[in-house]
C-alpha positions as CSV (number, residue, x, y, z in Angstrom):
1,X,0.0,0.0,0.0
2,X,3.0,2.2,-0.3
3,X,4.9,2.2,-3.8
4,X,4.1,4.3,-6.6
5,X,6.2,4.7,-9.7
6,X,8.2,7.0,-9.3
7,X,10.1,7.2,-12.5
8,X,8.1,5.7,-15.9
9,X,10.9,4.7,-18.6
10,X,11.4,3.1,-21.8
11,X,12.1,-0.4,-21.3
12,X,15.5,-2.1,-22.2
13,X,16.1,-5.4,-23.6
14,X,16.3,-8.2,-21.1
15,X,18.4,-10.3,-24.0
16,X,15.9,-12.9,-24.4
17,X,15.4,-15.0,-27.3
18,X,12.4,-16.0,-29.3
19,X,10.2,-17.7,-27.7
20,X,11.0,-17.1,-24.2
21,X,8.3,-17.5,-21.4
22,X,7.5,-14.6,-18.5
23,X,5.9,-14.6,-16.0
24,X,3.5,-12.3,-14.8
25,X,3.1,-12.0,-11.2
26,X,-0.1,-10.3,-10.6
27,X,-1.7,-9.1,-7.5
28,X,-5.1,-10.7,-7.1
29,X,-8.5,-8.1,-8.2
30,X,-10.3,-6.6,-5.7
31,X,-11.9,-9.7,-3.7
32,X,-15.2,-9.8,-2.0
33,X,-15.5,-12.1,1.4
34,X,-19.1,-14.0,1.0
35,X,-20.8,-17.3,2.6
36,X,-18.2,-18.6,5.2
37,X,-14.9,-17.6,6.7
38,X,-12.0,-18.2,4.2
39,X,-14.0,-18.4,0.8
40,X,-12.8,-15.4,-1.6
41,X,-14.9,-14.5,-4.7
42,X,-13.7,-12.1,-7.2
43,X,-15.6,-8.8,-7.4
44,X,-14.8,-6.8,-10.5
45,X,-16.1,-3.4,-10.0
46,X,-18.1,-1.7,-12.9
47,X,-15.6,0.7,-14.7
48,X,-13.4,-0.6,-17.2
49,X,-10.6,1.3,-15.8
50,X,-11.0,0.1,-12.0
51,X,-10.9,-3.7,-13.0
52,X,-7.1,-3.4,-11.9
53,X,-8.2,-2.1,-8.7
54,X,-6.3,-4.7,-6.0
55,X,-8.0,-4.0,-2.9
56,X,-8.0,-7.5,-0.4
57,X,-10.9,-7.2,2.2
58,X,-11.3,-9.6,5.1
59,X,-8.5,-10.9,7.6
60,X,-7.3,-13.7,4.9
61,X,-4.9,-13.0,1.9
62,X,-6.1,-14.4,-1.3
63,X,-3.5,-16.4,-3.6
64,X,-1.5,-14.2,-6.2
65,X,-2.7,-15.1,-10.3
66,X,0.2,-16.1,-12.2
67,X,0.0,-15.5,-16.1
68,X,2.6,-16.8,-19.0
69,X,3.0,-15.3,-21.9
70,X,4.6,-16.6,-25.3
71,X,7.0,-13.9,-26.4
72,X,8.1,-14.1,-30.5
73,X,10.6,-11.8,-29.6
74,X,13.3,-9.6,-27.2
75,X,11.6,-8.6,-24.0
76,X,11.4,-5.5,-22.8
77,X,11.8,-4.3,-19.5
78,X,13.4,-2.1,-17.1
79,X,17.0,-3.5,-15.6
80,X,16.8,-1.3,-12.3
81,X,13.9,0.7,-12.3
82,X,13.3,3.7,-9.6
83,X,10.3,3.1,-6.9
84,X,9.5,5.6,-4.3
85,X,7.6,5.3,-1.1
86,X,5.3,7.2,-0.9
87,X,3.8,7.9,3.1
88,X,-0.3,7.8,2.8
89,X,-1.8,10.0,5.6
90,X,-4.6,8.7,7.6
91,X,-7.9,9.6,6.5
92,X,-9.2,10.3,9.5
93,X,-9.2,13.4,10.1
94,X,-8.8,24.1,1.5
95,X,-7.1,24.9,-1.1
96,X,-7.1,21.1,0.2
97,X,-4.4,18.5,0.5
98,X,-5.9,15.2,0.3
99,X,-5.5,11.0,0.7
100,X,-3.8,9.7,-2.1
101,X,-5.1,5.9,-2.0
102,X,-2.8,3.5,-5.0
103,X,-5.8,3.5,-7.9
104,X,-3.7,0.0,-9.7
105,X,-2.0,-3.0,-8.5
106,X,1.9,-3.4,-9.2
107,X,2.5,-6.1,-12.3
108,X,6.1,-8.1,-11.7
109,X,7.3,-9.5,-14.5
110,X,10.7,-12.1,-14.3
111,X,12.2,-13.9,-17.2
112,X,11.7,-17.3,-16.7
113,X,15.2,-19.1,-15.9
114,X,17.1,-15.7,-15.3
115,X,18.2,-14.8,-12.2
116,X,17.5,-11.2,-13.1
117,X,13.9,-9.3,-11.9
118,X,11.9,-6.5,-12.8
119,X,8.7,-4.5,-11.4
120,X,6.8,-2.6,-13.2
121,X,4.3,-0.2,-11.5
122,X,0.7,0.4,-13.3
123,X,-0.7,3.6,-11.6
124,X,-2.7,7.0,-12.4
125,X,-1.0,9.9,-13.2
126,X,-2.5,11.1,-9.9
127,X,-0.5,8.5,-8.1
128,X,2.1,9.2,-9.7
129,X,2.6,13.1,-9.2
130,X,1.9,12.7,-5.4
131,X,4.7,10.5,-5.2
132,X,6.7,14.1,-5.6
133,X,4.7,16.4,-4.4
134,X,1.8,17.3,-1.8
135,X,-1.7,17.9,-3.7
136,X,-3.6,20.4,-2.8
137,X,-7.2,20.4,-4.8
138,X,-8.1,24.1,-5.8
139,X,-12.0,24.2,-4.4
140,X,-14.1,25.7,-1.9
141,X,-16.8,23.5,-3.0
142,X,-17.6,20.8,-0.1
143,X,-19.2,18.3,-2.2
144,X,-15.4,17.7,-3.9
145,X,-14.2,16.8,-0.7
146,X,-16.1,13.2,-1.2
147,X,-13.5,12.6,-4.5
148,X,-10.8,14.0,-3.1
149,X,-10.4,14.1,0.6
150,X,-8.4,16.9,2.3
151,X,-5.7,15.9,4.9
152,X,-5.7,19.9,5.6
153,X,-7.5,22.9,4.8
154,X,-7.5,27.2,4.4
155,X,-10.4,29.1,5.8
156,X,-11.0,32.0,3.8
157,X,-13.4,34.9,3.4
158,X,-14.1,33.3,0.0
159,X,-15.0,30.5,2.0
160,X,-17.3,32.2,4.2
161,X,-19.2,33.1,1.7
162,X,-19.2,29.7,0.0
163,X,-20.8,28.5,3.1
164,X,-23.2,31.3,3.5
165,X,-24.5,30.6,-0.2
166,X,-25.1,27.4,0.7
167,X,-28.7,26.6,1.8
168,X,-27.6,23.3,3.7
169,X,-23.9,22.5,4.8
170,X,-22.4,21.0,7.9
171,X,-20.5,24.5,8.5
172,X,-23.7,26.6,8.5
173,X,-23.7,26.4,12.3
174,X,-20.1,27.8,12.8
175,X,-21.5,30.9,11.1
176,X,-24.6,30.9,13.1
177,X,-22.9,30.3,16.7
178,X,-20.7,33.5,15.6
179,X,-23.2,35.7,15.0
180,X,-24.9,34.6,18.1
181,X,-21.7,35.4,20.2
182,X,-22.9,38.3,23.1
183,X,-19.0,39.4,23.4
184,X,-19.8,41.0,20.2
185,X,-23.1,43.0,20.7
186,X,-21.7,44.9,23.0
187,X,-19.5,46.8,20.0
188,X,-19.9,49.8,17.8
189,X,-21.2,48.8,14.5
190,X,-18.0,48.9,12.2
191,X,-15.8,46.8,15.3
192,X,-18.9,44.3,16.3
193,X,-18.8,43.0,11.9
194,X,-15.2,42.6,12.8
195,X,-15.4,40.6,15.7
196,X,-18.3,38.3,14.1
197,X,-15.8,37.6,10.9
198,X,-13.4,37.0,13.4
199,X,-15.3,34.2,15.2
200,X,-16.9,32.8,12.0
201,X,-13.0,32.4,10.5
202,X,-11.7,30.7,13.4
203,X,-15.5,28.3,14.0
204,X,-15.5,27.3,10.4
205,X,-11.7,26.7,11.1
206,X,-12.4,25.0,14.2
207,X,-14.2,22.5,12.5
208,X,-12.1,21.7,9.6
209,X,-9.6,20.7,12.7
210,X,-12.1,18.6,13.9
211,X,-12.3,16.9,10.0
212,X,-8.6,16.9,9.0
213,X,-5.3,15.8,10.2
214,X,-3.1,18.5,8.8
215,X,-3.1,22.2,9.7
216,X,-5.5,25.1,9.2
217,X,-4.3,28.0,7.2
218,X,-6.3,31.2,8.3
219,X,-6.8,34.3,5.9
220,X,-5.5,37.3,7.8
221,X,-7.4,40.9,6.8
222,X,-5.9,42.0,4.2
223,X,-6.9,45.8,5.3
224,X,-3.8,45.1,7.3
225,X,-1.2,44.4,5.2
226,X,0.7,47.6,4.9
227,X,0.1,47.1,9.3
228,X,2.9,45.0,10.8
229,X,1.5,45.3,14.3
230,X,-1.6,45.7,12.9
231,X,-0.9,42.4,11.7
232,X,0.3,40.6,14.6
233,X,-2.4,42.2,16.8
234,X,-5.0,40.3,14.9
235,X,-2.8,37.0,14.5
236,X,-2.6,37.2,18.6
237,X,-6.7,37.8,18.6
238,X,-7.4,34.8,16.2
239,X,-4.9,32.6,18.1
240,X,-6.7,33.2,21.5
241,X,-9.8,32.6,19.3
242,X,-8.4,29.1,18.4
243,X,-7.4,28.4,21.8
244,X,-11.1,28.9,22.9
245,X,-12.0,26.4,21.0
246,X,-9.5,23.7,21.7
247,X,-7.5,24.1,18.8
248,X,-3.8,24.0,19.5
249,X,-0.7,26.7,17.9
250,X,0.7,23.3,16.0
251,X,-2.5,23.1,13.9
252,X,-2.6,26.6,12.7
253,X,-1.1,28.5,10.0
254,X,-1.8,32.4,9.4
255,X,-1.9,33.3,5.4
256,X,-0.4,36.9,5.7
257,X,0.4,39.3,2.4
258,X,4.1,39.3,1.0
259,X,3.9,43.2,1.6
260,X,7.0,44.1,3.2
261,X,4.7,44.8,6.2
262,X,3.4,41.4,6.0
263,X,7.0,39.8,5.8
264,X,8.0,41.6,8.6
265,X,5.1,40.2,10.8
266,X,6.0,37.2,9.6
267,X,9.5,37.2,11.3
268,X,8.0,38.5,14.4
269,X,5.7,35.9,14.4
270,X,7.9,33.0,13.7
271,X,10.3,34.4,16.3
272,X,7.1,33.8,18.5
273,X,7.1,29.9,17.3
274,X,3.6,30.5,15.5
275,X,3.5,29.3,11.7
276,X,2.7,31.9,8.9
277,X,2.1,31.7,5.0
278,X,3.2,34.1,3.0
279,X,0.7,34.8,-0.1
280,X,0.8,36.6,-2.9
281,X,4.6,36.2,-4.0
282,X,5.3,37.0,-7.8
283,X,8.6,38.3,-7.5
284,X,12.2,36.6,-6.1
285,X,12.7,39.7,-3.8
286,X,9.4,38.3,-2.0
287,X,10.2,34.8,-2.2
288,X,13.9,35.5,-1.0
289,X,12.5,38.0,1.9
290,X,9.9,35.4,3.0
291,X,12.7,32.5,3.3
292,X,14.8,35.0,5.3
293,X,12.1,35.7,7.6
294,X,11.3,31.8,8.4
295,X,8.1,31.6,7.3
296,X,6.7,28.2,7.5
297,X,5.1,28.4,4.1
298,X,5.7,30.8,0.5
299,X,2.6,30.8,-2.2
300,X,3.7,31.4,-5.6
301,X,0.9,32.0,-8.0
302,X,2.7,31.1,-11.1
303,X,-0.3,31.1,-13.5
304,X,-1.0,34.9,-12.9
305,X,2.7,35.7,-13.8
306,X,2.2,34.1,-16.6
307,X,-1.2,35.9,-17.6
308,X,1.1,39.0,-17.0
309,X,3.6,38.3,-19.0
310,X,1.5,37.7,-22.5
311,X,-0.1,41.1,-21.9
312,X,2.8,43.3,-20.2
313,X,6.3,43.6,-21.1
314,X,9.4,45.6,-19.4
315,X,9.2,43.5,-15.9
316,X,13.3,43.0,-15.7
317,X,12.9,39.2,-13.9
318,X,10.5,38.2,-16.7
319,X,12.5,39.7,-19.6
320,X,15.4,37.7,-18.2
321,X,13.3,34.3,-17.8
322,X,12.0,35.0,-21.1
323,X,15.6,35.6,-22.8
324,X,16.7,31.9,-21.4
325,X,13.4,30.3,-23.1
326,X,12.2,29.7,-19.8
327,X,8.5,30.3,-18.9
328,X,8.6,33.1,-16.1
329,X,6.2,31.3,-13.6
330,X,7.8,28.2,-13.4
331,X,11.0,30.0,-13.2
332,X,10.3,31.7,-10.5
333,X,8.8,28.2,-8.5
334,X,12.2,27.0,-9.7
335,X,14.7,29.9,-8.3
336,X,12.5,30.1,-5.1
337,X,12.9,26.2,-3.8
338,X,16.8,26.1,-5.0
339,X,17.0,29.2,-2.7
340,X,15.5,28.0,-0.2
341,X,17.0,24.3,0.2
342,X,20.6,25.9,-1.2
343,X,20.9,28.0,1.9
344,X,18.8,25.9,4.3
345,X,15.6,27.8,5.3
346,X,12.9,25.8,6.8
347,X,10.5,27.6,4.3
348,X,8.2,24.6,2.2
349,X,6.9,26.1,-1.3
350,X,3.5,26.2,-2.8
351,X,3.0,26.9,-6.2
352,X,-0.7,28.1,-7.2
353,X,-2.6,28.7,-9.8
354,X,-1.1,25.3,-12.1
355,X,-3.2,26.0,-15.2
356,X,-2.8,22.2,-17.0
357,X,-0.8,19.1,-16.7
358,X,2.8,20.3,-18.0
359,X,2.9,22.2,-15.5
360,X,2.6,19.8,-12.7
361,X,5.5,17.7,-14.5
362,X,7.7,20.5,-14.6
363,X,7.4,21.2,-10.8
364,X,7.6,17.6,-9.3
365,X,9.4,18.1,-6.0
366,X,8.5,21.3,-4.5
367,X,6.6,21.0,-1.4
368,X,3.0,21.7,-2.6
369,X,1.3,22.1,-5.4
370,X,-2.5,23.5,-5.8
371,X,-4.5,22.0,-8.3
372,X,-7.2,22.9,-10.2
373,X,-9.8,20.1,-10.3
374,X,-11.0,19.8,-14.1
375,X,-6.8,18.8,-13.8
376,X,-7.0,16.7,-10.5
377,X,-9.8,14.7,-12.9
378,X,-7.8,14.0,-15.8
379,X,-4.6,12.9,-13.7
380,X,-7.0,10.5,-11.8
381,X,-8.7,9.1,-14.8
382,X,-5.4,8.7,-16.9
383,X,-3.2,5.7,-16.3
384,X,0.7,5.6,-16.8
385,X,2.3,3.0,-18.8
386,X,6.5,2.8,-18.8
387,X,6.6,4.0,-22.5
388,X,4.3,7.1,-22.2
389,X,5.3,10.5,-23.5
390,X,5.4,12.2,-20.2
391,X,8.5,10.9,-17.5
392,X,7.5,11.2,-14.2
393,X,11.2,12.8,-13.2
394,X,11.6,14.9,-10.0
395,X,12.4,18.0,-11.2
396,X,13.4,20.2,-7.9
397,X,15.1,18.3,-5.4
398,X,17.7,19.4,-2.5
399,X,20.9,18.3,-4.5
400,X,19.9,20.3,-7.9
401,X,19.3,23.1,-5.5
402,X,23.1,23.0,-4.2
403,X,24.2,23.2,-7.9
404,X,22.0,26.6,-8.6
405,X,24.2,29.7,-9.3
406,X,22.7,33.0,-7.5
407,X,24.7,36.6,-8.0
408,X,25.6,38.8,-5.3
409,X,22.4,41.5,-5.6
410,X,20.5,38.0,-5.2
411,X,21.9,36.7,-2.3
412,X,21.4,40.7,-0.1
413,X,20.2,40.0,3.6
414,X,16.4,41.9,2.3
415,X,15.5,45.3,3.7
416,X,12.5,47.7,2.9
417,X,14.4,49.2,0.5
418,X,16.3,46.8,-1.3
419,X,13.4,44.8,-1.2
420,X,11.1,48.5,-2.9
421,X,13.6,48.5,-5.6
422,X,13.9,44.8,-6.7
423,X,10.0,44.9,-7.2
424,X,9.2,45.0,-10.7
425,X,5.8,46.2,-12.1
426,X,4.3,42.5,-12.2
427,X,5.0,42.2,-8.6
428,X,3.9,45.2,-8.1
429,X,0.8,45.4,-9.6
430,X,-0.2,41.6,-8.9
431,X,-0.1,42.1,-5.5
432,X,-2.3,45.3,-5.7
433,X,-4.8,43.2,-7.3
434,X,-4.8,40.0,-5.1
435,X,-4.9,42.8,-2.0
436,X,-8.2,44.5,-3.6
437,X,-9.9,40.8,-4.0
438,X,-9.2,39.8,-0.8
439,X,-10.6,43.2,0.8
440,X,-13.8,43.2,-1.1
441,X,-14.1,39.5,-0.2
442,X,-13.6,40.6,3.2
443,X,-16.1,43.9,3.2
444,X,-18.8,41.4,1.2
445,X,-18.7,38.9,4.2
446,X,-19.4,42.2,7.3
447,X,-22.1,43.9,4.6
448,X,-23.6,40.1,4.7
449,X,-23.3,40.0,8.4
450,X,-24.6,43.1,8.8
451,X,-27.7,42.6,6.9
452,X,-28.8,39.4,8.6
453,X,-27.7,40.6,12.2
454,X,-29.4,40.2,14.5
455,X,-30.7,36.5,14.4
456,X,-33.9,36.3,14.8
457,X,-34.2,34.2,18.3
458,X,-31.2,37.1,19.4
């Protein structure tokens, strides 16, 4: 229940001659217990693509099936081929990180009378890709979480309004105990909203605790992000929120904006041992600054640099991405992790907005990735075969990172100023726009608030 294929390849010949038997050791189909202790049936589940399935229920293990084939000529398999482990967290328990559970049996195949042995993994692309990389499905839509179950979770204003759109849904009552809070009523107008979104951020988050084993990343106002104490002052207040409600510092993260203001909070934060994500990163300088400041997680939206960069021209770190042939989002996902696991910050990346499958493959290895789910779809439905186009090759790993060449302005301990200067206008300008969203998400949720305060039974 542990090995995916790590690395597909093109077979090479084994050397045998014409006419040569193998052996195919298969693991048995999924198996259904029925009548009496120790009788197996085999239960072939209805889609085509599932019939691979090897799931063994019951205490018993059923017999492995053994095929032989005739070959007419050379085999061809893999001498030595690359497996990975990959760890499967416990389901028990937004953007979301899910379960990954193996979609395909493994197929061994040995040449009969040779000493030497192969395996060859069948698996979905899906499989595959989280053998590199932590998924994280892009949705705020709770019905997803039944096809791809999340091991941890972001509570957002977004989210808040997701669930007050809903007419039924298992969070409605977080949002209803909030506004039912009396610490609040005794506040002026403009502060008592406040303190309700407060509370609803940190109920709704309170539950998604309750449903997943991984931490809870909560949206900080982004009215605050030019604020540093401003900042920290309402990390403290959600914290003390959290602790309310049971929900300990370890399980918490705080998604802060990669303003300079914001990356400062960060650091006084961290200093404080509570985890922050940095958001909103389109330029090395933030990436760079973040790392320095120990932030426990760095959001790169590569997809919107992108977008930027078929429109816009005369952004100095695109230009130069763009005179190498490289695309400019993916080189900045690239630059960031090799700076951070070159010089040994305990930062983890997540890239965001992945617009299509190439992009995945390009990124294997960095920390998380955040995937749309028409995507998340196609990589579950697809299944990878050794001699398929795409080669399922990490890409960012620790030891390519040590080989990564920075120059000196790169490699500055970041200020405010150097940090002002080294912003180009898609930085600049990306983060003005992801600040505006988030506020107007954030002023939609109180105007919301406001018009259905006071409950009726209040």
């Amino acid at each position: 229940a542990g090995s995916t294929t790590a690395s597909p390849t093109k077979a090479s010949s084994a050397g045998s001659s014409s006419g040569k038997s193998v052996i195919l050791q298969l693991r048995q189909p999924e198996q259904r217990r029925e009548g009496w202790p120790g009788r197996w049936l085999p239960h072939y589940p209805s889609s085509p693509a599932s019939l691979l399935h090897g799931v063994h229920r019951g205490a018993a293990s059923p017999p492995a099936m053994a095929a032989t084939l005739r070959l007419s000529s050379s085999a061809f398999f893999t001498s030595s081929p690359q497996v990975a482990r990959c760890a499967v967290p416990s389901r028990s328990g937004a953007g979301f990180l899910f379960q990954l559970r193996r979609s395909f049996p493994s197929i061994q195949a040995s040449t009969s009378g040779n000493a030497s042995s192969v395996g060859i993994e069948i698996s979905t692309e899906l499989d595959a890709v989280s053998a590199f990389s932590e998924i994280v499905p892009d949705t705020v839509i709770f019905d997803d979480f039944e096809r791809f179950p999340p091991t941890a979770a972001t509570v957002s204003s977004s989210l808040i309004l997701g669930i007050c759109g809903l007419p039924d849904t298992k969070f409605k009552s977080a949002i209803e105990t909030a506004l039912a809070d009396s610490e609040c009523y005794a506040l002026e107008d403009s502060t008592r909203l406040s303190c309700f979104f407060n509370k609803a951020l940190v109920n709704v988050g309170a539950d998604l605790a309750r449903l997943v084993p991984g931490r809870v990343s909560t949206e900080v106002d982004a009215r605050l992000a030019y604020d540093t104490h401003g900042i920290v002052r309402k990390v403290h207040d959600l914290l003390k929120l959290y602790s309310e409600v049971e929900v300990p510092p370890e399980r918490l993260l705080f998604k802060i904006p990669s303003t300079w203001q914001g990356i400062e909070a960060s650091r006084l934060l961290e200093s404080e041992g509570i985890q922050t994500h940095l958001t909103f990163v389109y330029s090395f300088a933030q990436a760079a600054a973040a790392a320095q400041a120990g932030a426990s997680v760095i959001q790169i939206f590569l997809g919107r640099i992108r977008d930027w960069a078929r429109n816009h021209s005369g952004d100095p770190e695109i230009e130069a991405a763009r005179g190498r042939g490289d695309d400019p989002g993916l080189a900045l996902v690239t630059k960031a992790y090799n700076y951070i696991h070159k010089y040994g910050h305990k930062s983890k990346l997540m890239a965001a907005a992945v617009r299509n499958k190439q992009d995945l493959f390009s990124l294997l290895g960095v920390d998380y990735l955040i995937v749309p789910l028409k995507v998340l779809e196609s990589l579950k439905e697809t299944i990878t075969h050794p001699d398929e186009k795409y080669s399922f090759v990490r890409r960012l790993s620790p030891s390519s990172a040590a080989m990564y060449n920075f120059s000196e302005e790169e490699l500055v301990t970041w200020d405010q100023l150097s940090f002002a200067s080294a912003l180009g206008p898609a930085a600049e300008e990306l983060l003005t726009t992801g600040l505006e969203g988030y506020v107007t998400q954030s002023k939609r949720v109180e105007e919301y608030f406001g018009k259905i305060w006071p409950p009726p039974n209040v």
